[in-house]
N, C-alpha and C positions, 0 to 999 in steps of 0.2 A: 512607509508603504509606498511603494511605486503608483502609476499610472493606472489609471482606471479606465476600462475599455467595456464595450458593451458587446456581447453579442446574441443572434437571432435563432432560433429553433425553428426547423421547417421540417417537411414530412421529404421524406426520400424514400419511394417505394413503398414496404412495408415498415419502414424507419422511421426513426425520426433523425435529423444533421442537426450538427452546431455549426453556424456559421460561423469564425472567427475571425477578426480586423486582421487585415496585412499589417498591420503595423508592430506587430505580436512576434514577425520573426520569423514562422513558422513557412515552410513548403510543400507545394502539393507532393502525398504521396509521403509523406514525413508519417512517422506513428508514433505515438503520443502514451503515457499511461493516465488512467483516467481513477481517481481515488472518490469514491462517494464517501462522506461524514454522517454520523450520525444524525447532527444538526441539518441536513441537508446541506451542505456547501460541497465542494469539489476540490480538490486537488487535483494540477495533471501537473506532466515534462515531459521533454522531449525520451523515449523510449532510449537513447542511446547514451541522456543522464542518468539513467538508473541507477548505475554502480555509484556513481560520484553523490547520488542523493541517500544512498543509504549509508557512505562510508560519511559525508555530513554529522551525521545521526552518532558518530564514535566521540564518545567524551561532551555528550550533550547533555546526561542525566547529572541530576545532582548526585553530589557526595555519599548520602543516605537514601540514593535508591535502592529501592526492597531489603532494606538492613532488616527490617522485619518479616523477610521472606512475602508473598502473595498474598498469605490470608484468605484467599476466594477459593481454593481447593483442597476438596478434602478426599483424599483416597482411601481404600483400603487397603489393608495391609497382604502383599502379596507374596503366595510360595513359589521362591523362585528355584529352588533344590528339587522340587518332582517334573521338570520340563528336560530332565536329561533323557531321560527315553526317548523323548520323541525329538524328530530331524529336524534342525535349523530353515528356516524358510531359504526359498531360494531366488 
């Protein structure tokens, strides 16, 4: 784990700001993506990492990811044969 930096919450208008240490990298007018946790923690990066944080994310699950399919959904079973009458969305 890197450095550990602290920073301050203040009110801006009807806001509230994060203060953040220069020391972080970061420039005025830079935008940021900002990830809440369930846990309450955060996640951010630079907005213009994006792509480069989610191509990261390729070949990071294990081997036996969802071999067992989801489990947490359950659908019904749907007729897809009587939606030819009516028009494709557009």
């Amino acid at each position: 784990m890197g450095e550990e930096y602290k920073a301050k919450i203040f009110k801006s208008g009807n806001s509230v700001a994060l203060r953040l240490p220069k020391a972080l990298g970061l420039s005025e007018g830079e935008e940021v993506v900002l990830v809440p946790h369930a846990d309450g923690s955060f996640s951010f990066w630079k907005e213009e990492d994006t792509r480069g944080m989610f191509m990261s994310l390729y070949g990071s699950m294990s081997h036996g990811f969802m071999q067992d399919g989801r489990g947490d959904i359950d659908q019904d079973e749907r007729d897809w044969g009587s939606a030819g009458d009516r028009p494709a969305a557009a």
